[in-house]
C-alpha positions in Angstrom: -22.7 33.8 81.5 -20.9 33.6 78.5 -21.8 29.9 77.9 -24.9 30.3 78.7 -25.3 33.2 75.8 -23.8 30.9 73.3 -26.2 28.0 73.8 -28.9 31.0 73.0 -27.1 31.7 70.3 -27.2 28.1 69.0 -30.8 27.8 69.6 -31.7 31.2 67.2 -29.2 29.8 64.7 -31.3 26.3 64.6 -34.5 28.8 64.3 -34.9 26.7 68.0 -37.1 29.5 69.2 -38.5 27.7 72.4 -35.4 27.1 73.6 -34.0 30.6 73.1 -37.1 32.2 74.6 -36.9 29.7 77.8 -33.3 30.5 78.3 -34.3 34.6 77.9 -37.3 34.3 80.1 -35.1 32.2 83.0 -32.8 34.8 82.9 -34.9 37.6 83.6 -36.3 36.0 86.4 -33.4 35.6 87.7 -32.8 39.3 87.2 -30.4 39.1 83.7 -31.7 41.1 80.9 -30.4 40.1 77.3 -29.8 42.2 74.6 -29.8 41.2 71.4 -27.8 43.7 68.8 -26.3 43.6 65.3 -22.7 43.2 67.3 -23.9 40.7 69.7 -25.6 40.4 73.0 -25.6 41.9 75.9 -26.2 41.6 79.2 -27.0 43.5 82.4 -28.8 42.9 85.1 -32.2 44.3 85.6 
């Protein structure tokens, strides 16, 4: 999960917002919600 975070993180970094909303969106499907925080993100599942 961890690695999968830090390519998100990547993507927002580049401003590569289709990616980072593609890997959010998978996620959720999958039942993974992201959360996005001044210390980080965090995970739970839904």
């Amino acid at each position: 999960m961890g690695l999968i975070i830090e390519i998100r993180q990547d993507a927002r970094k580049e401003k590569n917002w289709a990616v980072a909303d593609r890997i959010r969106d998978g996620l959720k499907e999958a039942g993974i919600v992201l959360e996005d925080s001044k210390n980080g993100v965090r995970w739970k599942k839904a």
